[in-house]
CHARMM-style PDB file with segment names, atoms N, HN, CA, C and O in Angstrom:
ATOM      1  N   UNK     1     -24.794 121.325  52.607  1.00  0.00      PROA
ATOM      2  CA  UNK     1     -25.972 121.144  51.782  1.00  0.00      PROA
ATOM      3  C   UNK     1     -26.494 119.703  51.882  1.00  0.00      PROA
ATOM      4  O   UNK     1     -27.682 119.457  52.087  1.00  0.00      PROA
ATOM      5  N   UNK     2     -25.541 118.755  51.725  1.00  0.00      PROA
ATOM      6  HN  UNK     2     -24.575 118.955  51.558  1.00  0.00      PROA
ATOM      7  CA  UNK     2     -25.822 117.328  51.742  1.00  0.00      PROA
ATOM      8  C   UNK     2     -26.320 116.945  53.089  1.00  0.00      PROA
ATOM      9  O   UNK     2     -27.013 115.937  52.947  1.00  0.00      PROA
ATOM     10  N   UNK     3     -26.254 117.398  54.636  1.00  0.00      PROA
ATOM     11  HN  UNK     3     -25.691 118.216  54.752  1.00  0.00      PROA
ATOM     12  CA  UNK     3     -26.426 116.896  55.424  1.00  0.00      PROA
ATOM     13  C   UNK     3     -27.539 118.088  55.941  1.00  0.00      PROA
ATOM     14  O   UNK     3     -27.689 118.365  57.131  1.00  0.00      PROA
ATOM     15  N   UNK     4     -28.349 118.792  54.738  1.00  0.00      PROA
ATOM     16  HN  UNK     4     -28.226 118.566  53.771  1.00  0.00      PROA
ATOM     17  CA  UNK     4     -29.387 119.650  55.528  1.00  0.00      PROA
ATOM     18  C   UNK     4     -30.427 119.261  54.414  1.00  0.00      PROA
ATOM     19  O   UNK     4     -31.434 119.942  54.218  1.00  0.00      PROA
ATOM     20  N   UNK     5     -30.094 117.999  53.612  1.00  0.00      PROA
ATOM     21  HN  UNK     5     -29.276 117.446  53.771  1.00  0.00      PROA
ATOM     22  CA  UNK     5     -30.832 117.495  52.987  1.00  0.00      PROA
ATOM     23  C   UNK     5     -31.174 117.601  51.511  1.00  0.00      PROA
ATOM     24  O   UNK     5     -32.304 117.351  51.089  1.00  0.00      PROA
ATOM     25  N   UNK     6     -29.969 118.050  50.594  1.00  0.00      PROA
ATOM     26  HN  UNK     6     -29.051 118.253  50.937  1.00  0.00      PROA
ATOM     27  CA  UNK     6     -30.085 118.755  49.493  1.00  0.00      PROA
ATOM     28  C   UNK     6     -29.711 116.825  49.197  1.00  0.00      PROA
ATOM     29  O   UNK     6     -29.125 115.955  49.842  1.00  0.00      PROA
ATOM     30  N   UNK     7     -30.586 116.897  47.602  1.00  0.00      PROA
ATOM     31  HN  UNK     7     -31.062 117.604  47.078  1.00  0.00      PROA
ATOM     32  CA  UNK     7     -30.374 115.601  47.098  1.00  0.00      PROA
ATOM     33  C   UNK     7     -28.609 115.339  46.517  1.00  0.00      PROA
ATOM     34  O   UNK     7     -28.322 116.265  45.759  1.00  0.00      PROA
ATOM     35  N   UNK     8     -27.786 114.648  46.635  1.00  0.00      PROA
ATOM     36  HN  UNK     8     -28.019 113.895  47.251  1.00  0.00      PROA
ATOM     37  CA  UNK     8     -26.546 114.563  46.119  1.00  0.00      PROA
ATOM     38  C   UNK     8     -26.747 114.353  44.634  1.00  0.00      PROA
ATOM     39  O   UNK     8     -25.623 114.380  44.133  1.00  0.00      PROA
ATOM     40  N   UNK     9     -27.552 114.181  43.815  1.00  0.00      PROA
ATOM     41  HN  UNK     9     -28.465 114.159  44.222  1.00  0.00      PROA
ATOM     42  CA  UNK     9     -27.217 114.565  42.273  1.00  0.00      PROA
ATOM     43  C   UNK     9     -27.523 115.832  42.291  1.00  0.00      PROA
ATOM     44  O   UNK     9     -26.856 116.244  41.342  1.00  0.00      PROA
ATOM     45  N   UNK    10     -28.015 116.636  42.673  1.00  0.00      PROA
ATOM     46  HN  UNK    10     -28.557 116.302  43.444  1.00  0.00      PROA
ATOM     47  CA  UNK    10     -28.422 117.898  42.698  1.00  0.00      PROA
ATOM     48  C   UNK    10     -27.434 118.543  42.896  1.00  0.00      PROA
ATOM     49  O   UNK    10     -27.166 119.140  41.854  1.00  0.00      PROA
ATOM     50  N   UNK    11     -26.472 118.840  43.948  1.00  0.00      PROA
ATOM     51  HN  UNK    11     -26.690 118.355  44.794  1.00  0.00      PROA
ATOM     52  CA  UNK    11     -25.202 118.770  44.341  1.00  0.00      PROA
ATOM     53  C   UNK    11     -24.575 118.984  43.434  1.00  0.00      PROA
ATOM     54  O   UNK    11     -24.542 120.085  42.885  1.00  0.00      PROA
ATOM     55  N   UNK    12     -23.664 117.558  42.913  1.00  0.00      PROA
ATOM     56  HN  UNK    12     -23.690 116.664  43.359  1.00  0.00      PROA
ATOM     57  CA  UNK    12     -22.987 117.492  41.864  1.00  0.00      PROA
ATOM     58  C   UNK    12     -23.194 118.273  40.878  1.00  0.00      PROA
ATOM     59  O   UNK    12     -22.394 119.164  40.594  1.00  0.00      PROA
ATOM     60  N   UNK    13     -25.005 117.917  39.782  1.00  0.00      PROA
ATOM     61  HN  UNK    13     -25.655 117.194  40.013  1.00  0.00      PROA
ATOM     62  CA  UNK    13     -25.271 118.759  38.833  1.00  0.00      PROA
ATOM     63  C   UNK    13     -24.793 120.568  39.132  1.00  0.00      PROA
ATOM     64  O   UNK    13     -24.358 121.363  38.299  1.00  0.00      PROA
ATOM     65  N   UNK    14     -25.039 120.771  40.452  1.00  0.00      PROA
ATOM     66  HN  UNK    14     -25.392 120.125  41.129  1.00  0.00      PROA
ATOM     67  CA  UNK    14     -25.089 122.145  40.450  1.00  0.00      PROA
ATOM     68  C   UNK    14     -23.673 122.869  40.519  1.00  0.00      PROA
ATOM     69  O   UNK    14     -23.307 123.865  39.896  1.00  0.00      PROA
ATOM     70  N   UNK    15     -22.801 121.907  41.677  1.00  0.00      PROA
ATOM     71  HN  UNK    15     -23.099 121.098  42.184  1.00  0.00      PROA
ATOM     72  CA  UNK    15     -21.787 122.562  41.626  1.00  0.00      PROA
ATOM     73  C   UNK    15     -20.245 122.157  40.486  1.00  0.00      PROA
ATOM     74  O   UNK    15     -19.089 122.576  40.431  1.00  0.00      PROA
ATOM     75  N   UNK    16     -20.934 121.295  39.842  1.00  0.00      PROA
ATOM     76  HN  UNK    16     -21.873 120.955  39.887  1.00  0.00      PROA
ATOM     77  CA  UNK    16     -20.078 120.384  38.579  1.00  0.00      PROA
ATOM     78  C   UNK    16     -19.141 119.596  39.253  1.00  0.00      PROA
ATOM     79  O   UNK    16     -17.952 119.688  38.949  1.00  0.00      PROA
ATOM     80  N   UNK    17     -19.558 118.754  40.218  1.00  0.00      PROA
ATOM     81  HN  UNK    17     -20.525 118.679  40.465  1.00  0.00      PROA
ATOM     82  CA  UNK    17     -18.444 117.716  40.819  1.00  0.00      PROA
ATOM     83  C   UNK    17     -18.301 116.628  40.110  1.00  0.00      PROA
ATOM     84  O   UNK    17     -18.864 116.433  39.033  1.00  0.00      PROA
ATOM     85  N   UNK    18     -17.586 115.900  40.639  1.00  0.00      PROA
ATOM     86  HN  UNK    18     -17.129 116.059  41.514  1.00  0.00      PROA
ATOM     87  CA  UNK    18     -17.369 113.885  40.409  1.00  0.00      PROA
ATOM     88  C   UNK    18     -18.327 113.723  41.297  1.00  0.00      PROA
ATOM     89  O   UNK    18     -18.770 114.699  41.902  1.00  0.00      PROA
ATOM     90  N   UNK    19     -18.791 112.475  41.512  1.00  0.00      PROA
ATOM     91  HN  UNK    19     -18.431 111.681  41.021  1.00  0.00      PROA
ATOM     92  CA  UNK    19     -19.412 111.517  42.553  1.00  0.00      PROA
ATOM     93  C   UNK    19     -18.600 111.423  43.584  1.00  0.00      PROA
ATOM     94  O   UNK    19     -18.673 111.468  44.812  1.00  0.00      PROA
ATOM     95  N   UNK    20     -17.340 111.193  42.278  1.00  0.00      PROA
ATOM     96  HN  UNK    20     -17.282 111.156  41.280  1.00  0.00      PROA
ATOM     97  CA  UNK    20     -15.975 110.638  43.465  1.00  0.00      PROA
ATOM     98  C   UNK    20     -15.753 112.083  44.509  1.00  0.00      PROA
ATOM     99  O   UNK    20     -15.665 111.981  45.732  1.00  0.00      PROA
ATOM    100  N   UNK    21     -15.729 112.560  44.242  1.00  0.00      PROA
ATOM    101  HN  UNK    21     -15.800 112.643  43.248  1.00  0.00      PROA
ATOM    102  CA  UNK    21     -15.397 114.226  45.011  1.00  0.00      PROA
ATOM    103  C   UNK    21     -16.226 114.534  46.120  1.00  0.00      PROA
ATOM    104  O   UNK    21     -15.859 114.957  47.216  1.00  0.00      PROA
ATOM    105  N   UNK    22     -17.793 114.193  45.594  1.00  0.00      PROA
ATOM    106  HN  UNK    22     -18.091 113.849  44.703  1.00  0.00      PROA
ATOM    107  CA  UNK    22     -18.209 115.049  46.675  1.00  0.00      PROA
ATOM    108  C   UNK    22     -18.082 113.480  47.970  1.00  0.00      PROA
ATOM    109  O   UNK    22     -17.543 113.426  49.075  1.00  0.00      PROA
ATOM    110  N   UNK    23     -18.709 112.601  47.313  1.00  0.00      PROA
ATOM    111  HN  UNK    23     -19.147 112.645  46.415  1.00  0.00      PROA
ATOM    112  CA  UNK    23     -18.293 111.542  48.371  1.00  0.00      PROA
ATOM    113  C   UNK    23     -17.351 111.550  49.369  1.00  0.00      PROA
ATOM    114  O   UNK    23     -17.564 111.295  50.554  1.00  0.00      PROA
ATOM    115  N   UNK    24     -15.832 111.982  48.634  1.00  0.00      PROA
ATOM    116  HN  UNK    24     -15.660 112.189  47.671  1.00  0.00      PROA
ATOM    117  CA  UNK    24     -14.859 111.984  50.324  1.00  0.00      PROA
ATOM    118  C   UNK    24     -15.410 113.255  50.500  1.00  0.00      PROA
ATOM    119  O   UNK    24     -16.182 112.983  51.419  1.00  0.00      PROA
ATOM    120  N   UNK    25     -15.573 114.431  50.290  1.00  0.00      PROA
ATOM    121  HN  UNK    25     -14.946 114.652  49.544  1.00  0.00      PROA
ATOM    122  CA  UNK    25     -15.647 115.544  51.433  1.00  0.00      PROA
ATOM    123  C   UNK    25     -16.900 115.331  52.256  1.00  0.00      PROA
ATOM    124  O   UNK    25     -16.896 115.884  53.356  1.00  0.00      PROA
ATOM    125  N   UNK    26     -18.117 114.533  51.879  1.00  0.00      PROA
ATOM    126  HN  UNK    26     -18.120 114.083  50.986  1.00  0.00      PROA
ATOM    127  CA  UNK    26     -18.854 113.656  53.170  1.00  0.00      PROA
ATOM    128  C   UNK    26     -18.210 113.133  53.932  1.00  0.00      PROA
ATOM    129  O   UNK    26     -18.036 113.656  55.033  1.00  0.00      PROA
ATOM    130  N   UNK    27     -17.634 111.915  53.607  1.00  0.00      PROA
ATOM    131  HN  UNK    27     -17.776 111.490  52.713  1.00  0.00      PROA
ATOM    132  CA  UNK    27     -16.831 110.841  54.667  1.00  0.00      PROA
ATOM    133  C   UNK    27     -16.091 111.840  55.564  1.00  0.00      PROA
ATOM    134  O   UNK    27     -16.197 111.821  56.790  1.00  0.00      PROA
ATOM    135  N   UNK    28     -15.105 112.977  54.679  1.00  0.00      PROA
ATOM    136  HN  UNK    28     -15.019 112.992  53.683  1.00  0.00      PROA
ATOM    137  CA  UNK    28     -14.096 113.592  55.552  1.00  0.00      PROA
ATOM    138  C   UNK    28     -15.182 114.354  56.721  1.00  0.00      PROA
ATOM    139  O   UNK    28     -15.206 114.040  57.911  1.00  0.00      PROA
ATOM    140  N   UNK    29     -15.917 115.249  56.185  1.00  0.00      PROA
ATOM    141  HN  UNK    29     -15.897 115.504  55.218  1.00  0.00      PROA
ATOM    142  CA  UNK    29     -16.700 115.742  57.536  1.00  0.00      PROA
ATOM    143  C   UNK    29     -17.046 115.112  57.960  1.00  0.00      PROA
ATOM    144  O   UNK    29     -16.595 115.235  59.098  1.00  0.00      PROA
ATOM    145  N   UNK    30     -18.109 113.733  57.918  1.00  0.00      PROA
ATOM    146  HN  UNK    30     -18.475 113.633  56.993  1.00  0.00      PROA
ATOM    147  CA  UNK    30     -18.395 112.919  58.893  1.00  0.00      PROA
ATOM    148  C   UNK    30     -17.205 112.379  59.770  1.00  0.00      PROA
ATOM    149  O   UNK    30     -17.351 112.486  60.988  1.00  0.00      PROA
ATOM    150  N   UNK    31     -15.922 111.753  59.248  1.00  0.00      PROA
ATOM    151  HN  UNK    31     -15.804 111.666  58.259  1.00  0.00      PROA
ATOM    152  CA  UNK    31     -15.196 111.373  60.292  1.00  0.00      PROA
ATOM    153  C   UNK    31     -14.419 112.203  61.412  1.00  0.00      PROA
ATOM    154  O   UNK    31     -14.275 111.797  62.565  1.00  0.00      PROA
ATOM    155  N   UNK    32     -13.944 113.403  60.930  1.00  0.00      PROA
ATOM    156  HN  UNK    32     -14.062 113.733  59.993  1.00  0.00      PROA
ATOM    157  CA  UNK    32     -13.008 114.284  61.369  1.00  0.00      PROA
ATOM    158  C   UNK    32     -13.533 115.611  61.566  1.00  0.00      PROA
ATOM    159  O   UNK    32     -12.832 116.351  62.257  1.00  0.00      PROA
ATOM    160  N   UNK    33     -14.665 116.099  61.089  1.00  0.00      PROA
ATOM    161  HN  UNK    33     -15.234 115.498  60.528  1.00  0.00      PROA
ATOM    162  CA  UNK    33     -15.241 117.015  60.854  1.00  0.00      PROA
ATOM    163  C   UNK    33     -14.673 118.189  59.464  1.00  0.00      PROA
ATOM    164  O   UNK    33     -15.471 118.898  58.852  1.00  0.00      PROA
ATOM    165  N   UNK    34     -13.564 118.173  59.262  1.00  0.00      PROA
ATOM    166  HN  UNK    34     -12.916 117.597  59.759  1.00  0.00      PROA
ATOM    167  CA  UNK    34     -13.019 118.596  58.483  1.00  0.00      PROA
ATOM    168  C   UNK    34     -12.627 118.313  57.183  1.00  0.00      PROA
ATOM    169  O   UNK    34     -12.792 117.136  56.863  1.00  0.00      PROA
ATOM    170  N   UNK    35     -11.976 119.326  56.017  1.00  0.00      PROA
ATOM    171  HN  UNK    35     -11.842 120.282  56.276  1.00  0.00      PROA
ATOM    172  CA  UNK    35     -12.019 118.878  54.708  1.00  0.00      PROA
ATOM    173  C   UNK    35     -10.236 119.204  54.483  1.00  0.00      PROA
ATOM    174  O   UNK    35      -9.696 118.783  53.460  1.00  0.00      PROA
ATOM    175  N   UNK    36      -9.701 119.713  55.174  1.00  0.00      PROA
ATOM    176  HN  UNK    36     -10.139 120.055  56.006  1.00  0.00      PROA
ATOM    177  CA  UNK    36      -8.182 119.795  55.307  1.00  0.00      PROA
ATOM    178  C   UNK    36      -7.418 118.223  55.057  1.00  0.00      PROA
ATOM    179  O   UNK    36      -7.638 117.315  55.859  1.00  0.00      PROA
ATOM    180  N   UNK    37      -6.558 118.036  53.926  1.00  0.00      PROA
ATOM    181  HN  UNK    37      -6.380 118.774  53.274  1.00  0.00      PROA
ATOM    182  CA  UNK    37      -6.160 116.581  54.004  1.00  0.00      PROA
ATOM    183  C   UNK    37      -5.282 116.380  55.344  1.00  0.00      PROA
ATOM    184  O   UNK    37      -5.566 115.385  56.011  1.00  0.00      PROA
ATOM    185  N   UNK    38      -4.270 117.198  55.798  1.00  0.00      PROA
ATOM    186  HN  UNK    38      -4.039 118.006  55.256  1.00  0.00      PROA
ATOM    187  CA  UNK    38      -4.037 116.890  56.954  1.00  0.00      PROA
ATOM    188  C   UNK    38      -4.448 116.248  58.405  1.00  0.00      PROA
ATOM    189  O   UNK    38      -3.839 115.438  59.103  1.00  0.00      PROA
ATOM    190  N   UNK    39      -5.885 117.001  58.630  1.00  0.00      PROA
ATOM    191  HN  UNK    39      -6.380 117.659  58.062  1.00  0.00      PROA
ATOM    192  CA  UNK    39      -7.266 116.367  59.467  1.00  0.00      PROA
ATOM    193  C   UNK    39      -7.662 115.096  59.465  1.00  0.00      PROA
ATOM    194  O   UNK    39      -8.112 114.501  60.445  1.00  0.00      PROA
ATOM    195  N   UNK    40      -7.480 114.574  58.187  1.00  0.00      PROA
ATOM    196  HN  UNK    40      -7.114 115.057  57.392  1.00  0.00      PROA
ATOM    197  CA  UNK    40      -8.192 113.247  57.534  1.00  0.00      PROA
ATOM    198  C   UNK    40      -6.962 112.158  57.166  1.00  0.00      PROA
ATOM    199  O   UNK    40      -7.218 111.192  56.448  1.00  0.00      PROA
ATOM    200  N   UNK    41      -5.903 112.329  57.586  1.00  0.00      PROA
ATOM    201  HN  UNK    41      -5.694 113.114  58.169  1.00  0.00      PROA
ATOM    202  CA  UNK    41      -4.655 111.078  57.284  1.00  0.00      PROA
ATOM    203  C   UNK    41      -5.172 110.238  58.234  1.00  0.00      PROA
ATOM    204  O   UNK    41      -6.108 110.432  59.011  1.00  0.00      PROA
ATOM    205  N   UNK    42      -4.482 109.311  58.094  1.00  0.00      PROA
ATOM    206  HN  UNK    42      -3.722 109.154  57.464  1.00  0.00      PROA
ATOM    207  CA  UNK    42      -4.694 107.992  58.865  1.00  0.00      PROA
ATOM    208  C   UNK    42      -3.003 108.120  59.983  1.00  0.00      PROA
ATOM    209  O   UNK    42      -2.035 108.623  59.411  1.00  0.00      PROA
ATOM    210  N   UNK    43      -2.855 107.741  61.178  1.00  0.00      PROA
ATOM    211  HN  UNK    43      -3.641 107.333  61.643  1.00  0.00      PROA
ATOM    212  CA  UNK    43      -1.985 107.596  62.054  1.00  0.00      PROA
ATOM    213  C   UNK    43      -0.877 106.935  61.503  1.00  0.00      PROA
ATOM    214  O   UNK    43       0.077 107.296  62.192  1.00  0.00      PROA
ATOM    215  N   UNK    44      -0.395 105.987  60.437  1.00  0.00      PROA
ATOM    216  HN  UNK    44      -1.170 105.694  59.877  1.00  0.00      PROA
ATOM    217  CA  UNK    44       0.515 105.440  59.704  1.00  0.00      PROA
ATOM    218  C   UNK    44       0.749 106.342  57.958  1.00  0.00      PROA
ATOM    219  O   UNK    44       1.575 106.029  57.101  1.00  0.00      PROA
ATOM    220  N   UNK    45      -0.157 107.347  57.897  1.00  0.00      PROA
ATOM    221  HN  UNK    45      -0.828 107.601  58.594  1.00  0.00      PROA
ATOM    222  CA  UNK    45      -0.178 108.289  56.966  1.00  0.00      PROA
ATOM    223  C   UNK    45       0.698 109.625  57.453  1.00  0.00      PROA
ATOM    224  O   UNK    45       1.320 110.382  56.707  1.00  0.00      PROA
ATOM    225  N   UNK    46       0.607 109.690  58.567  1.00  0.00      PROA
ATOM    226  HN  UNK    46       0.101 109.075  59.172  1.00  0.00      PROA
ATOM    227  CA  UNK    46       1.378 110.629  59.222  1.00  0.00      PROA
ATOM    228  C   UNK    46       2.742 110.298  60.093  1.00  0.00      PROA
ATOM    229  O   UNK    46       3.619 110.845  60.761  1.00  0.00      PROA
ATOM    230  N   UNK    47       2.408 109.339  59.731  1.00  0.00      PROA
ATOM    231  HN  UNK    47       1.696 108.895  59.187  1.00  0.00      PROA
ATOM    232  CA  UNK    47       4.405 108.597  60.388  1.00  0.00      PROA
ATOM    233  C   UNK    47       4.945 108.275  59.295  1.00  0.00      PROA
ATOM    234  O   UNK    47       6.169 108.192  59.397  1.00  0.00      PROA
ATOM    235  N   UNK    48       4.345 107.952  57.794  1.00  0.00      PROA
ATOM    236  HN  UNK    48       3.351 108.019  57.712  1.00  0.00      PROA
ATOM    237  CA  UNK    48       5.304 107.756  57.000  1.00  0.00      PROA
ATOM    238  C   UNK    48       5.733 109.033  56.667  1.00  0.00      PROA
ATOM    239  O   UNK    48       6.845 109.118  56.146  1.00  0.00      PROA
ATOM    240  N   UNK    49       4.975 110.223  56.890  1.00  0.00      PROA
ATOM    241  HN  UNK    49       4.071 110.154  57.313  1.00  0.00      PROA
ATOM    242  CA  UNK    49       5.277 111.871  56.061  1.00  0.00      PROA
ATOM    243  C   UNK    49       6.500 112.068  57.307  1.00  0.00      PROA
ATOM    244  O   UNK    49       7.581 112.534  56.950  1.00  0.00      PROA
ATOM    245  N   UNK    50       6.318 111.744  58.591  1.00  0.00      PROA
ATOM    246  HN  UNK    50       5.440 111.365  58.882  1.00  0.00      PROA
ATOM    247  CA  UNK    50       7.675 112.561  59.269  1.00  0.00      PROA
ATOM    248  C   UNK    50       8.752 111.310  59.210  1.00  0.00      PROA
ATOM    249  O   UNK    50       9.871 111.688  59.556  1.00  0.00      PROA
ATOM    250  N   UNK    51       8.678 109.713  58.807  1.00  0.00      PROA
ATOM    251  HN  UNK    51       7.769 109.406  58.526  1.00  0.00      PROA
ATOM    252  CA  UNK    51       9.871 109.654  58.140  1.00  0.00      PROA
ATOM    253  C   UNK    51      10.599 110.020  57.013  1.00  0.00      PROA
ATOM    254  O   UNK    51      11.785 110.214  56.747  1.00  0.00      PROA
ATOM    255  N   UNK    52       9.399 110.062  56.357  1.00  0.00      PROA
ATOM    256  HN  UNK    52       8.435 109.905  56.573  1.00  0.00      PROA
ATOM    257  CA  UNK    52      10.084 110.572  54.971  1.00  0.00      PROA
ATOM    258  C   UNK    52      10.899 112.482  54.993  1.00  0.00      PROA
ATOM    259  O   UNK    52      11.599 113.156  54.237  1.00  0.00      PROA
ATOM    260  N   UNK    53      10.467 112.590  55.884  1.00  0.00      PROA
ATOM    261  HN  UNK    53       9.899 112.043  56.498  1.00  0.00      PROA
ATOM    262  CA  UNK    53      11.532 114.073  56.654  1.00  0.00      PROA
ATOM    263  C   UNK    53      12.128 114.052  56.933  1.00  0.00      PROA
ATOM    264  O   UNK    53      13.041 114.711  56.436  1.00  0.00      PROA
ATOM    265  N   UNK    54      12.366 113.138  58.254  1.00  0.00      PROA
ATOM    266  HN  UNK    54      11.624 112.603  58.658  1.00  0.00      PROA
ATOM    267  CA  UNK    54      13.581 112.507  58.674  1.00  0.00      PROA
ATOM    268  C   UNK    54      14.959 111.921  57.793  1.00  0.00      PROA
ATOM    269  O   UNK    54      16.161 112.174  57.712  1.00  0.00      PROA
ATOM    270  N   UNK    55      13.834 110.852  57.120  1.00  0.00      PROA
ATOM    271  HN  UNK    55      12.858 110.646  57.186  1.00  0.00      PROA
ATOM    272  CA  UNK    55      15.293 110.450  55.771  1.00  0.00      PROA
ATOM    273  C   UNK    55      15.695 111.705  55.048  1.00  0.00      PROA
ATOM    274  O   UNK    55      16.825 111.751  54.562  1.00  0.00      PROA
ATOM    275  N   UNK    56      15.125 112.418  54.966  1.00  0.00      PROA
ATOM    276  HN  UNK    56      14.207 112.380  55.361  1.00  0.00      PROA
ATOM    277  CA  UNK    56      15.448 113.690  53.628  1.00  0.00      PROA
ATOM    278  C   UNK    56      16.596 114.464  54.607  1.00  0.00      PROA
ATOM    279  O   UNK    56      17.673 114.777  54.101  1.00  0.00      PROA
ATOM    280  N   UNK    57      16.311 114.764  56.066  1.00  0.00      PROA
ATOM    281  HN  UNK    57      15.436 114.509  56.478  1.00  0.00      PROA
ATOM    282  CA  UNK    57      16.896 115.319  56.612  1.00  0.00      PROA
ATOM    283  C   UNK    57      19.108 114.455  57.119  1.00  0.00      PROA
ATOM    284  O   UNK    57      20.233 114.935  57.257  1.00  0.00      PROA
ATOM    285  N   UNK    58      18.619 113.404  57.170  1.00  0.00      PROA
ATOM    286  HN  UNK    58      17.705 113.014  57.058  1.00  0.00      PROA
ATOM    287  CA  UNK    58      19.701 112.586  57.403  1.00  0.00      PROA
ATOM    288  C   UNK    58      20.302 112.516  56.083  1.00  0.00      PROA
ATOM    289  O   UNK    58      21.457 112.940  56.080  1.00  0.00      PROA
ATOM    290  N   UNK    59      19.847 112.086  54.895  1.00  0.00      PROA
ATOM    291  HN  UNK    59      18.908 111.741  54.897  1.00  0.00      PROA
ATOM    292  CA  UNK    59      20.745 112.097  53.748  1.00  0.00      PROA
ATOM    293  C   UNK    59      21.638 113.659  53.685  1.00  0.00      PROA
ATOM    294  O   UNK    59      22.858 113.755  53.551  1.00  0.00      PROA
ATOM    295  N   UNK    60      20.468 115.030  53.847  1.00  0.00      PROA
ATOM    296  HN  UNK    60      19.477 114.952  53.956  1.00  0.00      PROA
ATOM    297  CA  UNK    60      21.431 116.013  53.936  1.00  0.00      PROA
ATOM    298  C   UNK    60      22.659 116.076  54.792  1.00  0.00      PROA
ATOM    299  O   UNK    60      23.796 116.322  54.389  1.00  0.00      PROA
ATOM    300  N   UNK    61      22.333 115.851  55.885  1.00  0.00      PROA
ATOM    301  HN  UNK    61      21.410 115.650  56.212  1.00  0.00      PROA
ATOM    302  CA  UNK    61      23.378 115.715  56.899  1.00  0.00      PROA
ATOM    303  C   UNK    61      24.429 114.989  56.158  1.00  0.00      PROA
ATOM    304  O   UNK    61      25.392 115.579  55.669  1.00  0.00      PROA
ATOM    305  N   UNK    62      24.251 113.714  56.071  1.00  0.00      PROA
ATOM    306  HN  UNK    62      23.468 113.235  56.469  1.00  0.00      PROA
ATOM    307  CA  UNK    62      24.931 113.207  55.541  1.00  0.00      PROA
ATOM    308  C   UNK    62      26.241 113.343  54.538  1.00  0.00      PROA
ATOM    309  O   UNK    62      27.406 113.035  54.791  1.00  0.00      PROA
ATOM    310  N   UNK    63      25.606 113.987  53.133  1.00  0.00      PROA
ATOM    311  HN  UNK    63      24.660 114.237  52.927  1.00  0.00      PROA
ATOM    312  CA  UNK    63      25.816 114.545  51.934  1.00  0.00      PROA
ATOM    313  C   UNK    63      27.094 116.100  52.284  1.00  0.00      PROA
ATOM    314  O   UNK    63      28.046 116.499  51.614  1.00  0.00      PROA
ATOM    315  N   UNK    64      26.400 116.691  53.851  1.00  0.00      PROA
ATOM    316  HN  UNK    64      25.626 116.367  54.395  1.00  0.00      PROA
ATOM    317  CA  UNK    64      26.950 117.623  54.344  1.00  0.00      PROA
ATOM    318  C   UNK    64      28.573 116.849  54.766  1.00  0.00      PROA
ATOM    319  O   UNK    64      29.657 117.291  54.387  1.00  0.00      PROA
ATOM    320  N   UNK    65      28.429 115.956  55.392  1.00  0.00      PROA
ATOM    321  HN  UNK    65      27.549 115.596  55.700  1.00  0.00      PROA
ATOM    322  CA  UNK    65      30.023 115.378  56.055  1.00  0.00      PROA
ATOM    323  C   UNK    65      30.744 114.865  55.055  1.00  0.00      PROA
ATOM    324  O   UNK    65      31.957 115.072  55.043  1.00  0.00      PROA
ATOM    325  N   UNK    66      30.120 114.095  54.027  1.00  0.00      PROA
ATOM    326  HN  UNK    66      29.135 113.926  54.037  1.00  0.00      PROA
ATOM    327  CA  UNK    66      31.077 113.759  53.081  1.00  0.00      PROA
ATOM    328  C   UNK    66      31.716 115.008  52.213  1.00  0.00      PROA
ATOM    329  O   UNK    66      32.888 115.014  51.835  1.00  0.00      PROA
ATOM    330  N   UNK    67      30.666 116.184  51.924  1.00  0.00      PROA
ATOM    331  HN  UNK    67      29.714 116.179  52.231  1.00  0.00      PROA
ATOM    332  CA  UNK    67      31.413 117.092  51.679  1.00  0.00      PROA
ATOM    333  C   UNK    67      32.687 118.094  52.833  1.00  0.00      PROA
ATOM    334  O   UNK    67      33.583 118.891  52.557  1.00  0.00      PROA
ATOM    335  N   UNK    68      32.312 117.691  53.776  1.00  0.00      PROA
ATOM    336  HN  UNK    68      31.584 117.043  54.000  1.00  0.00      PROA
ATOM    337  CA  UNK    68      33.572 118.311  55.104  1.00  0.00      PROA
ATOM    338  C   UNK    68      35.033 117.046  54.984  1.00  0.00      PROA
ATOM    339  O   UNK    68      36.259 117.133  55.061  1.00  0.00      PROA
ATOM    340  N   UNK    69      34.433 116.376  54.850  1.00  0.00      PROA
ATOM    341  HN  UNK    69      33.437 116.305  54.788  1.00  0.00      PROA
ATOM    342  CA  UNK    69      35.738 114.772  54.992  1.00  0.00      PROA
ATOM    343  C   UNK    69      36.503 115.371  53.679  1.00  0.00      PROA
ATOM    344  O   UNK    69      37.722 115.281  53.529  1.00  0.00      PROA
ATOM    345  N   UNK    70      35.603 116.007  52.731  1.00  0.00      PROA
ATOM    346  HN  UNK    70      34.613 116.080  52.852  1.00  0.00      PROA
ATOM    347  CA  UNK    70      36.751 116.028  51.252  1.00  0.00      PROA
ATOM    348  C   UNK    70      37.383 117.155  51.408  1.00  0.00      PROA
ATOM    349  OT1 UNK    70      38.239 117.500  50.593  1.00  0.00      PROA
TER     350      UNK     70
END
């Protein structure tokens, strides 16, 4: 709607958004084309999510041997 020229208070009023709201799902289609948060991370947004897997995954491991050692 916004990029076929519908006014953005119009928008909002109509579909009951924030400012804040409809604003990123502009930015997100303009940058990425998409509204999926996955699409729209940043390259250090997506290396901290697969360390933070990694650690989750190693503490299990972990948690696993100390329970085999006992």
């Amino acid at each position: 709607l916004y990029e076929n020229g519908k006014r953005r208070k119009d928008i909002i009023r109509e579909y009951d958004l924030t400012p804040s709201a409809l604003d990123k799902w502009i930015k997100q289609s303009k940058t990425s084309g998409s509204f999926k948060e996955k699409d729209n991370r940043s390259p250090e947004e997506n290396e901290l999510i697969q360390l933070r897997k990694e650690n989750k995954r190693l503490l299990m491991e972990n948690d696993n041997l100390k329970q085999a050692a006992l």
